[in-house]
PDB file as gemmi writes it, atoms N, CA and C in Angstrom:
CRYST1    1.000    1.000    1.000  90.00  90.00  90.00 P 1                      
ATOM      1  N   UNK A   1       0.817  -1.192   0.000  1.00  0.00           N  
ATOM      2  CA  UNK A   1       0.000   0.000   0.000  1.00  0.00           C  
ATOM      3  C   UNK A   1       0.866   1.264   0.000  1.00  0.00           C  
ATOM      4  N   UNK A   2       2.077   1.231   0.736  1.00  0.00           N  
ATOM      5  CA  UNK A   2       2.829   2.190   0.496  1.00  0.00           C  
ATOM      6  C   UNK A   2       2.978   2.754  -0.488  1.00  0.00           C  
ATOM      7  N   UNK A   3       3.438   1.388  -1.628  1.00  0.00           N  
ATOM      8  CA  UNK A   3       3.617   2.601  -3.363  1.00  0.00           C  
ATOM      9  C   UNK A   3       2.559   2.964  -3.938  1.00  0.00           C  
ATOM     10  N   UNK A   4       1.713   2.327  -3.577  1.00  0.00           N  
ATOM     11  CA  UNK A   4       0.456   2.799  -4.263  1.00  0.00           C  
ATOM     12  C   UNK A   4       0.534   4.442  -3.563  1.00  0.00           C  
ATOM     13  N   UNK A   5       0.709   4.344  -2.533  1.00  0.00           N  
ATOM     14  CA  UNK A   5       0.478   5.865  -1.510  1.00  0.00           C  
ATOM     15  C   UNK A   5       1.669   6.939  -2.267  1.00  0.00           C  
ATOM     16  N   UNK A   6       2.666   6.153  -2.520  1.00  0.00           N  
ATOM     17  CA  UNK A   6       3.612   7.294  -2.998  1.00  0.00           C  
ATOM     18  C   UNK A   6       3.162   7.485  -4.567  1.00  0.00           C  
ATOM     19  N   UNK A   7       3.405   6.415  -5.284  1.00  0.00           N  
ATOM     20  CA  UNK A   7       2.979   6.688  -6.244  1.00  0.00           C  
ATOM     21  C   UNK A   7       1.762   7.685  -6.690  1.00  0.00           C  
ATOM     22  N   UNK A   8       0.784   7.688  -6.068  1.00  0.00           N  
ATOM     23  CA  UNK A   8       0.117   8.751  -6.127  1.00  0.00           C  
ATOM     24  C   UNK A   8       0.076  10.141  -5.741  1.00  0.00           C  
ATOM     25  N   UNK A   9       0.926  10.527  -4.718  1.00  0.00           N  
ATOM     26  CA  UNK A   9       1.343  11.667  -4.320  1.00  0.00           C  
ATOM     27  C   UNK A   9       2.913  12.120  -5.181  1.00  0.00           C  
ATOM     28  N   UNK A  10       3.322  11.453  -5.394  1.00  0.00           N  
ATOM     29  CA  UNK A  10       4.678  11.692  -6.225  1.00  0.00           C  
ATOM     30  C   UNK A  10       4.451  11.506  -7.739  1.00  0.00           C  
ATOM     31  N   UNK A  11       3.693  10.973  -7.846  1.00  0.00           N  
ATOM     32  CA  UNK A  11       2.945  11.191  -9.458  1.00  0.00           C  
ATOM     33  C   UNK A  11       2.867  12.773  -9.917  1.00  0.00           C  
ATOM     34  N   UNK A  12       1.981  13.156  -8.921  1.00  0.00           N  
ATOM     35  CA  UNK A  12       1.421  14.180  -8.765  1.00  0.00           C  
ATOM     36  C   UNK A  12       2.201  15.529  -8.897  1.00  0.00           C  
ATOM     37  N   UNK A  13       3.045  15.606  -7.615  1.00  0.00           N  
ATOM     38  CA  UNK A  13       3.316  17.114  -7.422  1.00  0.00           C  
ATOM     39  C   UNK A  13       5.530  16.532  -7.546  1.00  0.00           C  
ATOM     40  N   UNK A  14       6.283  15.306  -8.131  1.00  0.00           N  
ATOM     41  CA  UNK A  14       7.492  15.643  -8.631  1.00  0.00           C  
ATOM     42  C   UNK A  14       7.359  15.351  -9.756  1.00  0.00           C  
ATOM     43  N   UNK A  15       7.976  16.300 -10.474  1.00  0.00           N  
ATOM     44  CA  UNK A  15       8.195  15.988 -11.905  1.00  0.00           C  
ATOM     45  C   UNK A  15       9.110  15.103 -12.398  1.00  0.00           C  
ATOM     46  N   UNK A  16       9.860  14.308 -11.673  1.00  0.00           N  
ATOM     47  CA  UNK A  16      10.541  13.752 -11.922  1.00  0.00           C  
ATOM     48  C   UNK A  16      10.377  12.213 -11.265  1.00  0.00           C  
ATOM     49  N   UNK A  17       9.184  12.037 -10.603  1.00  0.00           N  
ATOM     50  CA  UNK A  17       8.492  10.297 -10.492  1.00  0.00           C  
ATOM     51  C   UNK A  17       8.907   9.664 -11.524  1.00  0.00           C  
ATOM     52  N   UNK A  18       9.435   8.260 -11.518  1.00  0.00           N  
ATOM     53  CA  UNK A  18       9.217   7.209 -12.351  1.00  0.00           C  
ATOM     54  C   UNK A  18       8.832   6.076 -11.450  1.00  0.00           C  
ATOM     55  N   UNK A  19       8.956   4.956 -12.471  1.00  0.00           N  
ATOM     56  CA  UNK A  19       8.621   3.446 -11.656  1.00  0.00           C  
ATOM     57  C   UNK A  19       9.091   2.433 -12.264  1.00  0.00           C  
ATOM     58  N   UNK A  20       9.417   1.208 -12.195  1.00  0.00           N  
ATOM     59  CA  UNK A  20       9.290   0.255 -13.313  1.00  0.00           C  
ATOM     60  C   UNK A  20       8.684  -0.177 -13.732  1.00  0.00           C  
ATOM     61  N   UNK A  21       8.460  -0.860 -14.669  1.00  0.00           N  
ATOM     62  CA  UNK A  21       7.461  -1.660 -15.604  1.00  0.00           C  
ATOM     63  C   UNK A  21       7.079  -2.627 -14.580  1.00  0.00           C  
ATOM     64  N   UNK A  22       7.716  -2.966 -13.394  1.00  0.00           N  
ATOM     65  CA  UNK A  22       6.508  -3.870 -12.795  1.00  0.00           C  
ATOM     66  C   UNK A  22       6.445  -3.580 -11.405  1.00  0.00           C  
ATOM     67  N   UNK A  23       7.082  -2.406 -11.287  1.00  0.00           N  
ATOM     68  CA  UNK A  23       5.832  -1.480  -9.803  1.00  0.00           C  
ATOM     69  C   UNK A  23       4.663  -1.314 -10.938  1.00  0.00           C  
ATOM     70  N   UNK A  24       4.834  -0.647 -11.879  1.00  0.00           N  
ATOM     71  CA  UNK A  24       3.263  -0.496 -12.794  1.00  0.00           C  
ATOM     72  C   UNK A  24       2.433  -1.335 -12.972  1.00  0.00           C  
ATOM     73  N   UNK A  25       2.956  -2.459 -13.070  1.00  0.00           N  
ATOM     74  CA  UNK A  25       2.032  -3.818 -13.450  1.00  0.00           C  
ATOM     75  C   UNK A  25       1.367  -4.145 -11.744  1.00  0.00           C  
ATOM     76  N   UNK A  26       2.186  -4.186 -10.853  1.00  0.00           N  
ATOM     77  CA  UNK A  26       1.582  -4.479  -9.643  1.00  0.00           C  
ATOM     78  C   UNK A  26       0.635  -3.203  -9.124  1.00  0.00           C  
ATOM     79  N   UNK A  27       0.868  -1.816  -9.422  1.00  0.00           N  
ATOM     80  CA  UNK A  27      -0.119  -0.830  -8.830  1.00  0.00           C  
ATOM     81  C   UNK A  27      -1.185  -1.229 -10.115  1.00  0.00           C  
ATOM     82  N   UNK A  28      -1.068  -1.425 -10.939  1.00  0.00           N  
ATOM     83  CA  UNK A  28      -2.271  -1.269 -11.987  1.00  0.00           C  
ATOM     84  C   UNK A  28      -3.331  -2.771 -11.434  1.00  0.00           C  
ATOM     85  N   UNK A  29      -2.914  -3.914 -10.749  1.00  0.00           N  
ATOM     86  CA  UNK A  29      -3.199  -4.988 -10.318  1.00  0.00           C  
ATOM     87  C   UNK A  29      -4.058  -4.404  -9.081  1.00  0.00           C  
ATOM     88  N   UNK A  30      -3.114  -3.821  -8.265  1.00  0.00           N  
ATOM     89  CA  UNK A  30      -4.027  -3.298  -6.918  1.00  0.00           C  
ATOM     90  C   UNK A  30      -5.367  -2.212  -7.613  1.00  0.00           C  
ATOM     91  N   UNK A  31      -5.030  -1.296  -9.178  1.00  0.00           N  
ATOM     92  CA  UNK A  31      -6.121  -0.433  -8.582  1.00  0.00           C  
ATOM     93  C   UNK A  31      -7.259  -1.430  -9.469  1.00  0.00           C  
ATOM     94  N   UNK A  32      -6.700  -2.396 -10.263  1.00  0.00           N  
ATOM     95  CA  UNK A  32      -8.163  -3.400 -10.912  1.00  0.00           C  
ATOM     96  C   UNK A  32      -9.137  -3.763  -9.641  1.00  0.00           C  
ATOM     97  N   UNK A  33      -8.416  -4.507  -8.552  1.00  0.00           N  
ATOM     98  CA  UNK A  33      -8.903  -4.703  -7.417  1.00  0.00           C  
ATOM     99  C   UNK A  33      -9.584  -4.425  -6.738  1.00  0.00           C  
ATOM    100  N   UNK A  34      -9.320  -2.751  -6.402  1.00  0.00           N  
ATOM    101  CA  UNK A  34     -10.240  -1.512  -5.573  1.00  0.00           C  
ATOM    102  C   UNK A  34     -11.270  -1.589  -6.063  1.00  0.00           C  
ATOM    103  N   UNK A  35     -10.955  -1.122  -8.085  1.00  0.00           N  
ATOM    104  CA  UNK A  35     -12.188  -0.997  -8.651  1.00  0.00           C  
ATOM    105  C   UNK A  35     -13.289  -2.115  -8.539  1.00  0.00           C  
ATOM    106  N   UNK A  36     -13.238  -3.209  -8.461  1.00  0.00           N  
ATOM    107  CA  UNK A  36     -13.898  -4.154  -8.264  1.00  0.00           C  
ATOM    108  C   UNK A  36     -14.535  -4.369  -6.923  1.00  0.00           C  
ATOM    109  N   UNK A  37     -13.676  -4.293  -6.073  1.00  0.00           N  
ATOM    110  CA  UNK A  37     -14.025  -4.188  -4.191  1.00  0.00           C  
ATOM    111  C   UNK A  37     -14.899  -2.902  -4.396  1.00  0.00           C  
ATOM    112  N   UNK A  38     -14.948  -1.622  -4.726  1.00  0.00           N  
ATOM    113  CA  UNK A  38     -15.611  -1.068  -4.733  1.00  0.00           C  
ATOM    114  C   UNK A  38     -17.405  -0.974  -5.678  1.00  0.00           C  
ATOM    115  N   UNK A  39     -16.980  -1.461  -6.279  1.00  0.00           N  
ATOM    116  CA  UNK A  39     -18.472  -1.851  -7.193  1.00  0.00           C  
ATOM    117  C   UNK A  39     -19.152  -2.942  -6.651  1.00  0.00           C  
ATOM    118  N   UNK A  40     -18.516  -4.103  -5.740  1.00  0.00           N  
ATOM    119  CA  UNK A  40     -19.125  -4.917  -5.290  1.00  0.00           C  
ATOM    120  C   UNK A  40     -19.683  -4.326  -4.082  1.00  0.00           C  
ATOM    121  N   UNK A  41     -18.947  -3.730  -3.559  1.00  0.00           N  
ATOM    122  CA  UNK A  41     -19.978  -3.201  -2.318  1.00  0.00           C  
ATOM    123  C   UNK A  41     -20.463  -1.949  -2.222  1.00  0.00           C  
ATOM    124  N   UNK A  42     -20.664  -1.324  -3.540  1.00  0.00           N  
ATOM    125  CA  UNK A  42     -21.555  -0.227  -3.789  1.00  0.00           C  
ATOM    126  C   UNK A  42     -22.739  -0.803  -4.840  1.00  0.00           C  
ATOM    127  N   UNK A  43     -23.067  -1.844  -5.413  1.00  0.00           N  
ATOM    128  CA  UNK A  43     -24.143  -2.796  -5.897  1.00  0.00           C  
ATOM    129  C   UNK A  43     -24.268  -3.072  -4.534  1.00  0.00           C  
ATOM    130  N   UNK A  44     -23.619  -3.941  -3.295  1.00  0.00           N  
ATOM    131  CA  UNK A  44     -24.452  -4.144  -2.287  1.00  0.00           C  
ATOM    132  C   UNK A  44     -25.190  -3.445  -1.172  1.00  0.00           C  
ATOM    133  N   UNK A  45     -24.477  -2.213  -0.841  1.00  0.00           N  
ATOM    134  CA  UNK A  45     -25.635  -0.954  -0.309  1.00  0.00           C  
ATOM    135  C   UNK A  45     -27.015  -0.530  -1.112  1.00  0.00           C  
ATOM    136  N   UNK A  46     -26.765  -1.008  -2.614  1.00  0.00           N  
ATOM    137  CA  UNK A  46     -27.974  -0.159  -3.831  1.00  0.00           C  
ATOM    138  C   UNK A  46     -28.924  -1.136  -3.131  1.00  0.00           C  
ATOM    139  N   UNK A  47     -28.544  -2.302  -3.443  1.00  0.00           N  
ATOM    140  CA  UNK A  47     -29.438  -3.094  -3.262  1.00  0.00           C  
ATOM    141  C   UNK A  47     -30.034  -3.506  -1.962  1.00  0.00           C  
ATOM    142  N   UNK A  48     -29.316  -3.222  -0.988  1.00  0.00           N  
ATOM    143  CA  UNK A  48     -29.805  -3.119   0.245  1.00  0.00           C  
ATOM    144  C   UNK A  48     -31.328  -2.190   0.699  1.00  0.00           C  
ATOM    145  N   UNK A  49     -31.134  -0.850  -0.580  1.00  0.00           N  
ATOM    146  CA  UNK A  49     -32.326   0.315   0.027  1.00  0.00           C  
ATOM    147  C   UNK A  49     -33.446  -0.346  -0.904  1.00  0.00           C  
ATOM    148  N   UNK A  50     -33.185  -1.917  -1.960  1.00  0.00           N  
ATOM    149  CA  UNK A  50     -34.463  -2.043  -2.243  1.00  0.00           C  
ATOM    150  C   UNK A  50     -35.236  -3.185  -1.449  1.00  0.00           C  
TER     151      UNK A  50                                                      
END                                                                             
């Protein structure tokens, strides 16, 4: 979680961030993940208010 944490703040505000080709492959792995953890349990609150 750390690089994900830097990576996103050092993305951001140094101009001079890089990474390797497979910190990228592993943060791009974690954010498939989120996205998914998050849709699963935002379909399960929707469906909760019916």
């Amino acid at each position: 979680m750390k690089l994900l944490r830097k990576a996103y703040v050092s993305a951001r505000y140094n101009p001079d961030y890089s990474i390797t080709s497979e910190e990228l492959t592993w943060l791009a792995e974690r954010v498939d993940y989120l996205q998914e953890l998050t849709e699963k349990i935002c379909k399960e609150k929707i469906e909760s208010f019916v």
